[in-house]
C-alpha positions in Angstrom: -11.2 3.5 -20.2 -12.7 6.6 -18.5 -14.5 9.8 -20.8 -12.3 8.5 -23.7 -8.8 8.4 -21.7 -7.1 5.0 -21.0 -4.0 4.6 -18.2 -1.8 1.6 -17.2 -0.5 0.9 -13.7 2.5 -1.4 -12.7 2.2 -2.7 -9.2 4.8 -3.8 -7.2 6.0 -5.1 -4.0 8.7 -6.2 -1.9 9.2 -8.1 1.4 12.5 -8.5 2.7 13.1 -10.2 6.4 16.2 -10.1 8.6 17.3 -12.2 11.5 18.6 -10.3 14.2 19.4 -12.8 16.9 17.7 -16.2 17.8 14.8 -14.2 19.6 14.8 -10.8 17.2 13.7 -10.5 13.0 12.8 -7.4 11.7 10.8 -7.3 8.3 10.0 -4.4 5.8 7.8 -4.3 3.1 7.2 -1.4 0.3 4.8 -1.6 -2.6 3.8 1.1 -5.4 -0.3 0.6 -6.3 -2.1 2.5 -8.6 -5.9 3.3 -8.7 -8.7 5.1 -10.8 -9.7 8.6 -8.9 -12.9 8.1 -7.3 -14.6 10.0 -4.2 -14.3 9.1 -0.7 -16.7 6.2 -0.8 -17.1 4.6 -4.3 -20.9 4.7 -5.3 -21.5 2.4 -8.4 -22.1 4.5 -11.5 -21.3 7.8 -9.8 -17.4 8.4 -11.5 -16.9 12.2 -10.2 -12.9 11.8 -11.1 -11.6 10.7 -14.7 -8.5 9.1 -16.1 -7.7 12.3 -17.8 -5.2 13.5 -14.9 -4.0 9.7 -14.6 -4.4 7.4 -11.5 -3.3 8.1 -8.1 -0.6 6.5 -6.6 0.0 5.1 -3.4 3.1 4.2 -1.5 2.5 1.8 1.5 5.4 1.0 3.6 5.5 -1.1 6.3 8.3 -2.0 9.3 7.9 -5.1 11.8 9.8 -6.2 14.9 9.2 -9.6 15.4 10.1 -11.5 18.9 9.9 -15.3 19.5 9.0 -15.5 23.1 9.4 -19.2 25.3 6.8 -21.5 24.9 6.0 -21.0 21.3 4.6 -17.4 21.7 5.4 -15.0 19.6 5.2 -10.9 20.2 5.5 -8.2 17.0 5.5 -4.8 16.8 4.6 -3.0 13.4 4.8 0.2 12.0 2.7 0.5 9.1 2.7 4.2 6.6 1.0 4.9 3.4 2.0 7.5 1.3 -1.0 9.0 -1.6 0.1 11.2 -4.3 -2.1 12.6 -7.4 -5.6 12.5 -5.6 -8.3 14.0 -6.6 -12.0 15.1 -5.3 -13.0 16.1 -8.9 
């Protein structure tokens, strides 16, 4: 409860991973998260933002190439975007 208002996030997320070949796997990965408003770096007991314009929403997404090399080694490359709607500075 912020300045009288209350607000209710669902999080989720998802992982789904795909074999390619023997060698190749490519994984993605989306989630939805919620948060309070707050400025840049939350100071404890400074709340500049309130839960009268609702939380902000983020959108992280994330895309992996995986590659099983010999001799146990393993080699990925990721890709890895977040997405932030309904911010605020106050």
């Amino acid at each position: 409860m912020s300045g009288g208002a209350t607000a209710v996030g669902v999080d989720l997320d998802s992982l789904r991973g795909f074999k390619l070949s023997e060698k190749f796997a490519i994984v993605h990965a989306y989630g939805i998260a919620h948060q309070p408003p707050s400025f840049v770096l939350p100071v404890p007991g400074l709340a500049l933002g309130s839960l009268a314009d609702g939380l902000a929403d983020g959108l992280p997404n994330e895309c992996r190439i995986e590659w099983t090399l010999a001799k146990g080694y393993d080699a990925d490359i990721e890709s890895v975007q977040h997405i932030f709607t309904r911010l605020t500075d106050a």
